[in-house]
KEKE-3310 file (N, C-alpha, C; in steps of 0.2 Angstrom, whole numbers, plus 5000, padded with zeros to 4 digits):
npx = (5165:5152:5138:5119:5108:5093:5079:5063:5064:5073:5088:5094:5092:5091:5077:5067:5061:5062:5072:5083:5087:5090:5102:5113:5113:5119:5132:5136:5137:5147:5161:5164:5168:5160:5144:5130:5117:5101:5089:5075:5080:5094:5105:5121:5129:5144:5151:5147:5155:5164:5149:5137:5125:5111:5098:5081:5070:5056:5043:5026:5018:5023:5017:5004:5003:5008:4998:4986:4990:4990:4978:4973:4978:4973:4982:4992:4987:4998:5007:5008:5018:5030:5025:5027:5039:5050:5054:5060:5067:5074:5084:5088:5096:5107:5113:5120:5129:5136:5134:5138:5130:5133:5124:5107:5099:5084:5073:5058:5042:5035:5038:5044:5031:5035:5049:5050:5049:5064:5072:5089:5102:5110:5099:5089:5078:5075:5063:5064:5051:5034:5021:5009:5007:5009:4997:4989:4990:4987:4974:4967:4971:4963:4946:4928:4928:4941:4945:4940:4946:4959:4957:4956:4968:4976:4973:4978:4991:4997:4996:5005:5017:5018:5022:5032:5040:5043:5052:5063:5082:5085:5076:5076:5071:5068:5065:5064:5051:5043:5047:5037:5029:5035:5042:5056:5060:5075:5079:5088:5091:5091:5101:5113:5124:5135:5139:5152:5145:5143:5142:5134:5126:5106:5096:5080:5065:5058:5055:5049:5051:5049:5045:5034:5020:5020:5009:5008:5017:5011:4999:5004:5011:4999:4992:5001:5002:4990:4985:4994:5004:4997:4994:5005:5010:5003:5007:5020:5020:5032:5039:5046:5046:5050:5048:5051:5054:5051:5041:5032:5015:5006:4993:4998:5009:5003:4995:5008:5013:5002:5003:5012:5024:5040:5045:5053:5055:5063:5072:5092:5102:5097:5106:5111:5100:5094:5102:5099:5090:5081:5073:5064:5049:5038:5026:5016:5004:5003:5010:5022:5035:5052:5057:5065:5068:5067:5080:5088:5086:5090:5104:5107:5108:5094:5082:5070:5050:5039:5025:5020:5020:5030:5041:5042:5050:5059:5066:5077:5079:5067:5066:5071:5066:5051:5038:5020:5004:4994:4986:4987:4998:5007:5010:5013:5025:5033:5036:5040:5052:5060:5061:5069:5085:5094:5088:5084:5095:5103:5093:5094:5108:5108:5101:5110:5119:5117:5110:5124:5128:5123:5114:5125:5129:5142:5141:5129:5131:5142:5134:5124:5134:5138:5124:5123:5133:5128:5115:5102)
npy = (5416:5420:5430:5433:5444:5447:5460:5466:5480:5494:5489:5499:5516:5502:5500:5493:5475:5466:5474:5477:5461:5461:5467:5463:5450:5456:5460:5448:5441:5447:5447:5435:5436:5443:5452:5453:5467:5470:5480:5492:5507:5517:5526:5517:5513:5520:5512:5501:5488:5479:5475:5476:5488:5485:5492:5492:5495:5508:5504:5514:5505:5490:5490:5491:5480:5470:5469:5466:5453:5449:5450:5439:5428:5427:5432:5436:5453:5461:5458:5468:5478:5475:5476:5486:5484:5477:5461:5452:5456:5465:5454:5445:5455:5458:5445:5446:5457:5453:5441:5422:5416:5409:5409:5413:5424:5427:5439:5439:5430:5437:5444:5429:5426:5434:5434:5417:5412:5416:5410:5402:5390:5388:5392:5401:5408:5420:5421:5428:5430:5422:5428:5423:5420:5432:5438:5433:5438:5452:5451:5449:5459:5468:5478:5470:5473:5475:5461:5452:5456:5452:5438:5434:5437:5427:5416:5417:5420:5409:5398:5404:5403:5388:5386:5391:5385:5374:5377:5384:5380:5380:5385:5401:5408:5419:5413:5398:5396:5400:5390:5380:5384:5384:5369:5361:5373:5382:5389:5405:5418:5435:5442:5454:5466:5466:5481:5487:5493:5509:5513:5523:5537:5533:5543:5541:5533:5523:5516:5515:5509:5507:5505:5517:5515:5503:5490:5482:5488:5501:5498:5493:5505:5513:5507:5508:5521:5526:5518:5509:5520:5528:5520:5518:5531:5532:5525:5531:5543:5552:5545:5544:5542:5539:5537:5531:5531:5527:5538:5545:5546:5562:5562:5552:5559:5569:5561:5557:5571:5575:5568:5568:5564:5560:5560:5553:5555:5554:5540:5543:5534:5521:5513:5522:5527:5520:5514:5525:5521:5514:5503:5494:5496:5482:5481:5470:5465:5460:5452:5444:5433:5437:5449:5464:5472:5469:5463:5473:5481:5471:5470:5483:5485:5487:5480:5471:5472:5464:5457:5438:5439:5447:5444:5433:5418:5422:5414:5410:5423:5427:5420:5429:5442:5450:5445:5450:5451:5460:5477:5483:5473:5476:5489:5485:5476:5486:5496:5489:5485:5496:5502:5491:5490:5481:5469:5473:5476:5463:5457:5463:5461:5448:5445:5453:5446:5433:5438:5441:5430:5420:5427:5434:5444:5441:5425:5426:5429:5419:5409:5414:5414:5399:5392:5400:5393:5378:5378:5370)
npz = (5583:5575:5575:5576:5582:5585:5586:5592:5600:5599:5609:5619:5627:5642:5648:5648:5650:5637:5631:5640:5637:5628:5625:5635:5631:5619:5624:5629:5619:5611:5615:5610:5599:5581:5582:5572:5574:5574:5571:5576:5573:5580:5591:5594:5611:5618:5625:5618:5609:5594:5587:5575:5570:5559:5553:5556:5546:5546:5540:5533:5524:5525:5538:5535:5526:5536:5546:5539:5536:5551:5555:5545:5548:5565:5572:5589:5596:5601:5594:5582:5588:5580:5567:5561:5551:5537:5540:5531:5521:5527:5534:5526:5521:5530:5530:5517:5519:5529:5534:5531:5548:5562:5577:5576:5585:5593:5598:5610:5609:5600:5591:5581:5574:5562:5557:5558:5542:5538:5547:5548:5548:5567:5579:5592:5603:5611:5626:5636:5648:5648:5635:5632:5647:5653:5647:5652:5665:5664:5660:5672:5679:5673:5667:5661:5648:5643:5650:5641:5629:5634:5635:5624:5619:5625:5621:5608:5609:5616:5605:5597:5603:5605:5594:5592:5602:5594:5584:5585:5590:5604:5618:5627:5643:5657:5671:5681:5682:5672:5664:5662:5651:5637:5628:5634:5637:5644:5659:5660:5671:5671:5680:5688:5688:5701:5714:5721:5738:5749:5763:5765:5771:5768:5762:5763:5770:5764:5746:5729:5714:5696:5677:5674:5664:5663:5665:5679:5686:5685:5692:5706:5712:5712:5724:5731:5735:5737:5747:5754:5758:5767:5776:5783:5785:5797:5808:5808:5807:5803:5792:5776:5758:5741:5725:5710:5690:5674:5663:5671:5672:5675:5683:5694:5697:5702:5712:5721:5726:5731:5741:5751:5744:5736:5720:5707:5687:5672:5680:5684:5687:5692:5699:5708:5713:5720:5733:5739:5747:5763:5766:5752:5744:5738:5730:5722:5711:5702:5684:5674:5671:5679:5693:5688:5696:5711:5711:5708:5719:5730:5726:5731:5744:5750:5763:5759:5757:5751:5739:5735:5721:5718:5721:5712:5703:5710:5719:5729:5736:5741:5753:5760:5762:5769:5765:5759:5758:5759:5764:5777:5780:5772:5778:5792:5792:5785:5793:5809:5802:5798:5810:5816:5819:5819:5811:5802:5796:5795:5784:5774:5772:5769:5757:5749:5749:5742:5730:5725:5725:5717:5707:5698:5684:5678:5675:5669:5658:5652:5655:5644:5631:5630:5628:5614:5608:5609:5603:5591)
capx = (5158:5147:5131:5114:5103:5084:5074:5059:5065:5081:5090:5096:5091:5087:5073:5062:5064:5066:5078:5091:5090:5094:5108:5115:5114:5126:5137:5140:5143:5152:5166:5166:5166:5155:5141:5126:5110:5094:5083:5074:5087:5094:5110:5124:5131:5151:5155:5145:5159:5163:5145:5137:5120:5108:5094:5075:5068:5049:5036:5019:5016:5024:5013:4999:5001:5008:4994:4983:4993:4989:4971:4970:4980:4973:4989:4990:4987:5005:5014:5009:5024:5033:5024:5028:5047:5051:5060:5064:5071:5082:5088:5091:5102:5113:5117:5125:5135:5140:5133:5135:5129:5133:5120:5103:5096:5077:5070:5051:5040:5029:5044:5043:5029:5039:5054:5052:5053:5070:5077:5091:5107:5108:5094:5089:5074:5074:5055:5061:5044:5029:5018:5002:5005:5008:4992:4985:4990:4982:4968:4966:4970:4958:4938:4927:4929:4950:4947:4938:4950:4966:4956:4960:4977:4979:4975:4980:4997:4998:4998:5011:5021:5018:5025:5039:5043:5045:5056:5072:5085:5082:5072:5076:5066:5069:5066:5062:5045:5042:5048:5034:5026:5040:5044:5062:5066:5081:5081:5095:5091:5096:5107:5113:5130:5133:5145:5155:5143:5148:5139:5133:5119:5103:5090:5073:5066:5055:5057:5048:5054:5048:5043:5027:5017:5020:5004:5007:5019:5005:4993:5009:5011:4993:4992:5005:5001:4982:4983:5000:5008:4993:4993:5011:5009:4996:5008:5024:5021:5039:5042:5049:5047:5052:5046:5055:5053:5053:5037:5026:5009:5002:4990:5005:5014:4999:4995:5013:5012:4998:5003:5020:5030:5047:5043:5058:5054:5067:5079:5095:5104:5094:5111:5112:5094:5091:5106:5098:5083:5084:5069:5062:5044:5037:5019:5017:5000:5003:5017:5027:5045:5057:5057:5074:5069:5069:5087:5092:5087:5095:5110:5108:5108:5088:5078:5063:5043:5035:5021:5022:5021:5034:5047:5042:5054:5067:5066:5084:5078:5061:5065:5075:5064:5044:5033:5014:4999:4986:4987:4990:5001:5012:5013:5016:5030:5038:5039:5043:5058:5062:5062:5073:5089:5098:5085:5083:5104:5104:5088:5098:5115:5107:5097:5115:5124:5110:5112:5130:5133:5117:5113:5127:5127:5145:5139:5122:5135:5143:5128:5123:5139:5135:5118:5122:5136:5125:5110:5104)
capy = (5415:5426:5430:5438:5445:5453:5463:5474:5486:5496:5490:5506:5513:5497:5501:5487:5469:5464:5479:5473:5456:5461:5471:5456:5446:5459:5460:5440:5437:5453:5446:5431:5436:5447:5453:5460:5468:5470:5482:5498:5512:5520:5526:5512:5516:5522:5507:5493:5487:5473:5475:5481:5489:5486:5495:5489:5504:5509:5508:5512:5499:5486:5492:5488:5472:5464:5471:5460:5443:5446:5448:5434:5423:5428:5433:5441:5460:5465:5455:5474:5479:5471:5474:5489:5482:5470:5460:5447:5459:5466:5449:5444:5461:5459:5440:5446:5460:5451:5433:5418:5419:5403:5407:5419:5424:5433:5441:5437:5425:5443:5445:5424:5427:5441:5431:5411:5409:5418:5409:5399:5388:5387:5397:5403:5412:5421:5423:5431:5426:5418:5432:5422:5422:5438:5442:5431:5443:5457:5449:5450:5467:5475:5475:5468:5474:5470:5456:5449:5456:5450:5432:5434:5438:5426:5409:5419:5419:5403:5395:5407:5399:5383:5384:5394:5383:5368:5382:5383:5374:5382:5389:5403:5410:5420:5409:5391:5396:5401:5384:5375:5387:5381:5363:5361:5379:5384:5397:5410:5424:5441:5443:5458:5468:5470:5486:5489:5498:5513:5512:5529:5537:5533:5549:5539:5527:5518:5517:5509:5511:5504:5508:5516:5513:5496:5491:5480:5495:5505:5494:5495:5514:5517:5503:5510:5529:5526:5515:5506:5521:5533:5516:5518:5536:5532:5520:5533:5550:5554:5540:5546:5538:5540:5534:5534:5528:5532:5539:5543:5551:5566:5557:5549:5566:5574:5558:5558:5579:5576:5562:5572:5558:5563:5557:5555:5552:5549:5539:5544:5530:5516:5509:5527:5528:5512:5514:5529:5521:5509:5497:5495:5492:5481:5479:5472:5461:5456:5452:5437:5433:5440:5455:5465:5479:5464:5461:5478:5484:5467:5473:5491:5482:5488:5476:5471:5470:5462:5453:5436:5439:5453:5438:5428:5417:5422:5410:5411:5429:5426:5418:5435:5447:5450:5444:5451:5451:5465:5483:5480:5471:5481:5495:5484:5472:5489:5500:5487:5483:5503:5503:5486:5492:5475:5465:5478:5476:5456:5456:5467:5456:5441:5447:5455:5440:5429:5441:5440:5423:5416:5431:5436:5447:5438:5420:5424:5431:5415:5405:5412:5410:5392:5391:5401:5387:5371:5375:5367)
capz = (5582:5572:5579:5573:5586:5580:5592:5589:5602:5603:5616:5625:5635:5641:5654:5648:5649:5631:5630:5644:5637:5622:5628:5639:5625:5615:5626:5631:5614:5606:5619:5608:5591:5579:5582:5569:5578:5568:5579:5572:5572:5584:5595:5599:5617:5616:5626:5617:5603:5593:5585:5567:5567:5552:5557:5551:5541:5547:5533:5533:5517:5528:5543:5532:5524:5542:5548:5536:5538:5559:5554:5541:5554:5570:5576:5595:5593:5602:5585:5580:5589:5578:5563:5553:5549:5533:5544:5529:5518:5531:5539:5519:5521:5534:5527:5512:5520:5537:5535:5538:5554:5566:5576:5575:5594:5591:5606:5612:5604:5597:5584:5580:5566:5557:5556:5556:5536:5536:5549:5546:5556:5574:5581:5598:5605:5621:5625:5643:5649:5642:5633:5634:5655:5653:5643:5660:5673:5662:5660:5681:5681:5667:5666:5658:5640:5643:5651:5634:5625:5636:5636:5616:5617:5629:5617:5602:5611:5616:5599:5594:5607:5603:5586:5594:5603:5589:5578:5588:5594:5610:5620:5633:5648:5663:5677:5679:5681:5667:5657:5658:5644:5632:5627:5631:5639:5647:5662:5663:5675:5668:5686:5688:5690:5709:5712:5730:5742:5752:5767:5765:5774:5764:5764:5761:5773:5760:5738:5722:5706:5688:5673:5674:5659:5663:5670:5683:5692:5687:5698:5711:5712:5713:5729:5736:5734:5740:5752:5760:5762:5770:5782:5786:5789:5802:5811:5807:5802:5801:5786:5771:5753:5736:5718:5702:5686:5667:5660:5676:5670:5678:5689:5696:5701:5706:5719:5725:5728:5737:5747:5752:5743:5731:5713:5701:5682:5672:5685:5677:5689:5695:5707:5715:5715:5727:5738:5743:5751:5765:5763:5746:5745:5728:5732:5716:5712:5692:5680:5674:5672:5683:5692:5690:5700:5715:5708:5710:5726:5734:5724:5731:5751:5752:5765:5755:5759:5745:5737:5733:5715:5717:5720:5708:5701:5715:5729:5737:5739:5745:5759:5767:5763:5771:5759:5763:5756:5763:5766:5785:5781:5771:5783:5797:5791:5785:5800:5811:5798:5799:5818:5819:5812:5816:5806:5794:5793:5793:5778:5768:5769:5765:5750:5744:5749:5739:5723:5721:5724:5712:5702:5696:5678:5674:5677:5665:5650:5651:5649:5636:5628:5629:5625:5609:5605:5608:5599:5585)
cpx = (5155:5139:5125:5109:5098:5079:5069:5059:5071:5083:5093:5092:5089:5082:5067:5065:5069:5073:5086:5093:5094:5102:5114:5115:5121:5132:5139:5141:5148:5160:5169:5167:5162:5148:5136:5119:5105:5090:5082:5081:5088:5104:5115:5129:5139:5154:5155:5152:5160:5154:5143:5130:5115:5100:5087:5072:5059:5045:5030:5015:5017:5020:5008:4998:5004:5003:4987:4985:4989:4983:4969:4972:4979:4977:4988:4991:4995:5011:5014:5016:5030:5031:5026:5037:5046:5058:5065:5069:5076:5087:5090:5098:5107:5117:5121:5129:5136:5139:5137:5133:5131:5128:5115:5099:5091:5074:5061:5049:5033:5033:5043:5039:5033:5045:5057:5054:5058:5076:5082:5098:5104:5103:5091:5084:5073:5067:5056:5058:5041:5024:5011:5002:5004:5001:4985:4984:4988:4976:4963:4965:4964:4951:4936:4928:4937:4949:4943:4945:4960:4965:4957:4964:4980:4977:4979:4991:5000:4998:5002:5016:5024:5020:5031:5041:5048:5051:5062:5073:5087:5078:5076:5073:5069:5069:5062:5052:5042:5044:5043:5028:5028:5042:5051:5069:5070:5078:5085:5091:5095:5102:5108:5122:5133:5143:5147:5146:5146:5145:5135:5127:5112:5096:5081:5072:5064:5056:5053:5048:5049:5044:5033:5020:5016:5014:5004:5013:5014:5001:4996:5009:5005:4992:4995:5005:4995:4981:4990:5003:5002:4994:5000:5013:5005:5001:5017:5025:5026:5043:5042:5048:5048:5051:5050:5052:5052:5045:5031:5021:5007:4996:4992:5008:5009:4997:5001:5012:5008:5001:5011:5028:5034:5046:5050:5055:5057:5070:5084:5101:5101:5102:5109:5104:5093:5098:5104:5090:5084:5079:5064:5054:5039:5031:5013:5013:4999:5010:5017:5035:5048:5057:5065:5073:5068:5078:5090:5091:5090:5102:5112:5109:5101:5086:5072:5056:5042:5032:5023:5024:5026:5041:5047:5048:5061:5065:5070:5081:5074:5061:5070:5071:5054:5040:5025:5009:4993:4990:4992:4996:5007:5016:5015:5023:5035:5040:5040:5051:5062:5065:5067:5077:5094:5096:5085:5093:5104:5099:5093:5106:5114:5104:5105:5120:5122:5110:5119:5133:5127:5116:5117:5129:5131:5146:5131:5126:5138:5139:5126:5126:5139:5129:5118:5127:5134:5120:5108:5102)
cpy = (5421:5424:5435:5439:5452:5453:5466:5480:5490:5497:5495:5513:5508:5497:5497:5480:5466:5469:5478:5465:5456:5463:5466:5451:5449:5460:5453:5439:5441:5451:5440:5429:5442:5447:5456:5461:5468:5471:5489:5502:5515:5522:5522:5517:5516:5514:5502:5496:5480:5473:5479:5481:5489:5486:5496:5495:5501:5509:5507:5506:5493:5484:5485:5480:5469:5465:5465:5453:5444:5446:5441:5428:5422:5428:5437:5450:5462:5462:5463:5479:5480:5472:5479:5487:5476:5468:5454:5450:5465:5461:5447:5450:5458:5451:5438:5450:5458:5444:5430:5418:5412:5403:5413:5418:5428:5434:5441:5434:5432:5442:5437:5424:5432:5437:5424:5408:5413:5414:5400:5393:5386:5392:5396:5407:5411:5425:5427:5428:5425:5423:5429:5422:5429:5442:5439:5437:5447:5457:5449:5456:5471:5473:5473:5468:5471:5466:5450:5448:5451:5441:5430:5432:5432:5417:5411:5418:5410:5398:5398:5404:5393:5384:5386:5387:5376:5370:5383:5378:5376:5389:5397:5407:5413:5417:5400:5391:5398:5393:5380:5377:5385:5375:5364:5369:5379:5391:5400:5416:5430:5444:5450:5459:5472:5476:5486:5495:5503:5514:5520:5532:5535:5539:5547:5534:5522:5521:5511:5512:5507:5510:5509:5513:5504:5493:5486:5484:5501:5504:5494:5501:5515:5514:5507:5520:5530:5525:5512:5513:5526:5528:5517:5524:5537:5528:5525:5538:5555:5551:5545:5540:5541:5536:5537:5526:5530:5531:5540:5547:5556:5564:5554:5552:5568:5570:5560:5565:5579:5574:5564:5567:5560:5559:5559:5553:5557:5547:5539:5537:5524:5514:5516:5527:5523:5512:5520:5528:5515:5502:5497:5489:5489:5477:5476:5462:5459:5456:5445:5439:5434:5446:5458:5470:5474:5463:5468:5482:5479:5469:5479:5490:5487:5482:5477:5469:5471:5458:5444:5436:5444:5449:5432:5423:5420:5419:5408:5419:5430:5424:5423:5441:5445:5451:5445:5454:5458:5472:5485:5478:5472:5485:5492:5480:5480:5496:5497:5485:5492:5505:5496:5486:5486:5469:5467:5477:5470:5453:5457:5463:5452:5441:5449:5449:5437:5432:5441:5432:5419:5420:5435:5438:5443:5432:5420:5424:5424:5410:5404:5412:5402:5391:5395:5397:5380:5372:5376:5371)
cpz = (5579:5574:5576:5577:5582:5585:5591:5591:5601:5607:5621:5621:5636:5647:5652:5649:5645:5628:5634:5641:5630:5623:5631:5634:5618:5618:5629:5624:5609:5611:5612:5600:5586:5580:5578:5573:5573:5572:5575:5576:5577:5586:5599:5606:5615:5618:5623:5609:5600:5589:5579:5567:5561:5555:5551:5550:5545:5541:5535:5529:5521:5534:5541:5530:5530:5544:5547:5537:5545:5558:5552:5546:5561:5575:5585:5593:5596:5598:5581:5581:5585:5570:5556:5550:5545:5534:5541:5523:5521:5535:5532:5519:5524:5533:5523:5512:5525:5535:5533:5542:5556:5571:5577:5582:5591:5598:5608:5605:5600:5590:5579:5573:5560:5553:5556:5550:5535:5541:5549:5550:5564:5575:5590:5598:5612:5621:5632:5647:5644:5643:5636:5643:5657:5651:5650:5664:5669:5662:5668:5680:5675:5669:5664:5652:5639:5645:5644:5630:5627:5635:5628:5614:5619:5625:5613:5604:5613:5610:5596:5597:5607:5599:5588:5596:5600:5584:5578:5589:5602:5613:5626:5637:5653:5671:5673:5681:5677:5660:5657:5653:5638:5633:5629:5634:5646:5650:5661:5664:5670:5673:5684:5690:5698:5709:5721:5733:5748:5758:5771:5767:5768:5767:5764:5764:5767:5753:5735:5719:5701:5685:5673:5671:5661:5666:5676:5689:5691:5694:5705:5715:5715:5719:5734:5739:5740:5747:5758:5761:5767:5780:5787:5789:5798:5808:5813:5802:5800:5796:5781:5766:5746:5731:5716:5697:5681:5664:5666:5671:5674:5682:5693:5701:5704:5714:5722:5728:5733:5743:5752:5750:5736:5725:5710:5694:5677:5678:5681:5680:5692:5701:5712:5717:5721:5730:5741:5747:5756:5766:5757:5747:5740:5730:5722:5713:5704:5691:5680:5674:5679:5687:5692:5694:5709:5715:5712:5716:5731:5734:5729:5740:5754:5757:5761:5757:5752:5745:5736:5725:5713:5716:5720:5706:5704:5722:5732:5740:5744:5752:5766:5765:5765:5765:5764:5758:5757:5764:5774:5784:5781:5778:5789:5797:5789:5790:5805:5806:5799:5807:5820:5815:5814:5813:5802:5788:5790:5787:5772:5766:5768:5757:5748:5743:5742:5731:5719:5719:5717:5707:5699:5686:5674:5672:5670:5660:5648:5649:5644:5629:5626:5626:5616:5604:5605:5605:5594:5579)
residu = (UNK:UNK:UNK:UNK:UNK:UNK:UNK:UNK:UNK:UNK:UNK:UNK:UNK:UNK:UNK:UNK:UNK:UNK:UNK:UNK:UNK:UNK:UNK:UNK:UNK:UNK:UNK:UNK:UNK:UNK:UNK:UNK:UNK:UNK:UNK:UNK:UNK:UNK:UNK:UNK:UNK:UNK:UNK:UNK:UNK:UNK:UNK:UNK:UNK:UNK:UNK:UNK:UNK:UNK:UNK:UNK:UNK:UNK:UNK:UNK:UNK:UNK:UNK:UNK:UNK:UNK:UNK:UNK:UNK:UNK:UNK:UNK:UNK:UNK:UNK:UNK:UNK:UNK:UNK:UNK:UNK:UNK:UNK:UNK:UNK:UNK:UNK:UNK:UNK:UNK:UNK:UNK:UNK:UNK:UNK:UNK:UNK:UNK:UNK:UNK:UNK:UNK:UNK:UNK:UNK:UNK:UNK:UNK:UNK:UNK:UNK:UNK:UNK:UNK:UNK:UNK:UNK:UNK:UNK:UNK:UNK:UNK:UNK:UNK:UNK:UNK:UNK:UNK:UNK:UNK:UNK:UNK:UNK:UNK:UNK:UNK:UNK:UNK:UNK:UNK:UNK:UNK:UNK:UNK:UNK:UNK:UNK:UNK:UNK:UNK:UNK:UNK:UNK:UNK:UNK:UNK:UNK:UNK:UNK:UNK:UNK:UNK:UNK:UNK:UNK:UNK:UNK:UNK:UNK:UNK:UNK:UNK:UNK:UNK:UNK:UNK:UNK:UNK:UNK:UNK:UNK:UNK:UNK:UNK:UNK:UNK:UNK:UNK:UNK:UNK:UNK:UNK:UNK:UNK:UNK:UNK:UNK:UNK:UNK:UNK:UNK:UNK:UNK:UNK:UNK:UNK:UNK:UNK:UNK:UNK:UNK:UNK:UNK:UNK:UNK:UNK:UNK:UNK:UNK:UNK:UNK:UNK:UNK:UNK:UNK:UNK:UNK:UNK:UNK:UNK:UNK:UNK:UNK:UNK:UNK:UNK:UNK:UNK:UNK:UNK:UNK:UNK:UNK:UNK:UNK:UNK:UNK:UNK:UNK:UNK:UNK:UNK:UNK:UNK:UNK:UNK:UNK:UNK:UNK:UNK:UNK:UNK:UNK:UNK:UNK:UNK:UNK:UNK:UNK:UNK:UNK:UNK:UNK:UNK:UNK:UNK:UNK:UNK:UNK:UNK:UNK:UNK:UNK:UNK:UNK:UNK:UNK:UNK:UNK:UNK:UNK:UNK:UNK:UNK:UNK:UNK:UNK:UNK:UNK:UNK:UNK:UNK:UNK:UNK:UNK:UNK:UNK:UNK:UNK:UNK:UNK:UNK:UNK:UNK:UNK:UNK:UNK:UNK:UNK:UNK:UNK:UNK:UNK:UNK:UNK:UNK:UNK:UNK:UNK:UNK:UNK:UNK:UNK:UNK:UNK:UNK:UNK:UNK:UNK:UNK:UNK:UNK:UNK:UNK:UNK:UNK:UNK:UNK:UNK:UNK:UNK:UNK:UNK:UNK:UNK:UNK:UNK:UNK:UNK:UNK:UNK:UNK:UNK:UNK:UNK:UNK:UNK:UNK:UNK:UNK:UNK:UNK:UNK:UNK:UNK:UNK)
# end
């Protein structure tokens, strides 16, 4: 099978969504065939093989005139992302020095305008999540003037969506809570690769990670900085905690320093990172999709206190770790789980259990092996 996958990000590092899926995507199918990528330019990793990057040149001309189609078309403003690359005159490239393709996988429905009069065969769109719910949950967290703006994005994506979904011949999504955005979509989980654990003291009673910028680990961070742990101090002023993530802001470090909480940014391991923490707290009040940083701290044998919307879209999980809503609530579910080290043991082996056996990374490669041989 020959395969064409087109991204707008460079998958690695992949410390975003669209970036691990891409990634997960080059590796379930470089196993079964060739693989061409089509993603601005970048450094492939020693290990990925089997693959041929043709790598979309930046112009500012291109900037331009997409820039004018998303005006003229009322496109969502993050199709910007996406827009300084001519993404018809580099998919026409890599079809007359690799093509054929059998089938073309394109990643999020932002890229879909750029790229549907080029695309041709079997076809695939993995949307992840669904952007317009995403431009939802922003539209909660921002003020008035963003919340205008998010209440925008947030039709303007929705009709993008819509045609997506009419374009392929499948859909893909991260969870099943997310298919009823897409006519027709297929969940596959991004699962995760679970490693032996070594049972080895952990230095940090409490941990949260993500990508900062992000804003709904912004809105996390600053939660947990201000408020849940000040509360947990109050109840256990001998707790320890730990943040990481790529890109903190200076606002960020300056709270953590005050707050006497260990800040890493970059994390240069995420596995070692969360096996050195023994309950993982993901206080975590937006987002769509999936979270993987839920994934990877089950993986890492963390007990977890979290939101409901933290373990979205993972309900075998949810129902082993303490889900809680309120400040209070926080602090209190995670210093009783701290002080009861044979709940805190039996949380954490279910959650691990529960990752390997459903969420397994080599069980997703396979799917989407399948999914990129059935459709149409």
């Amino acid at each position: 099978m020959r395969a064409l996958i087109i991204t707008s990000r460079f998958p690695w590092p992949s410390y975003t969504g669209d970036r691990l899926r891409a990634a997960i995507w080059v590796s379930a199918l470089s196993t079964k065939g060739e693989v061409v990528l089509i993603a601005p330019d970048g450094t492939l990793p020693a290990d990925v093989t089997n693959i041929r990057l043709v790598a979309a040149p930046r112009s500012l001309r291109r900037f331009v005139l997409n820039a004018m189609t998303m005006l003229r078309h009322s496109l969502p403003v993050q199709c910007l992302i996406a827009a300084p690359y001519d993404w018809r005159t580099v998919i026409a490239k890599a079809r007359r020095e690799a093509g054929p393709f059998d089938v073309t996988i394109v990643l999020l429905s932002r890229l879909h305008p750029w790229v549907r009069q080029s695309l041709e065969g079997r076809t695939v769109l993995d949307a992840v999540d669904s952007l317009r719910r995403n431009a939802e949950e922003r539209k909660k967290a921002a003020g008035i003037l963003g919340r205008l703006f998010w209440r925008m994005e947030e039709r303007r994506m929705a009709r993008v969506e819509r045609d997506a979904a009419k374009s392929y011949g499948k859909i893909v999504v991260v969870s099943d809570d997310e298919t009823g955005e897409f006519a027709g979509a297929v969940a596959v989980t991004s699962g995760i690769a679970a490693k032996p654990l070594d049972n080895a003291p952990r230095a940090y009673n409490f941990g949260f990670w993500g990508r900062f910028p992000y804003f709904a680990n912004a809105d996390a961070a600053a939660w947990l900085l201000d408020e849940i742990w000040p509360a947990i101090l109050a109840l256990d002023p001998s707790a320890t905690l730990i943040i990481g993530g790529a890109d903190a802001p200076r606002s960020l470090r300056d709270a953590a320093l005050r707050r006497g909480v260990t800040l890493i940014s970059p994390i240069d391991d995420v596995t070692t990172f969360a096996r050195n923490i023994r309950i993982a707290l993901m206080p975590l009040r937006h987002g769509s999709g999936q979270s993987t940083k839920i994934l990877e701290a089950a993986e890492a044998g963390c007990a977890i206190v979290g939101t409901a919307q933290a373990l979205r879209g993972l309900k075998p999980l949810a129902s082993h770790a303490r889900i809680e809503s309120t400040t209070s609530g926080f602090a209190r579910a995670a210093v009783e789980l701290l002080a009861d080290d044979e709940l805190r043991s039996s949380l954490a082996t279910h959650l691990r259990d529960v990752v390997v056996s459903k969420y397994a990374r080599s069980a997703t490669l396979d799917r989407m092996v399948s999914i990129a041989t059935e459709a149409r």
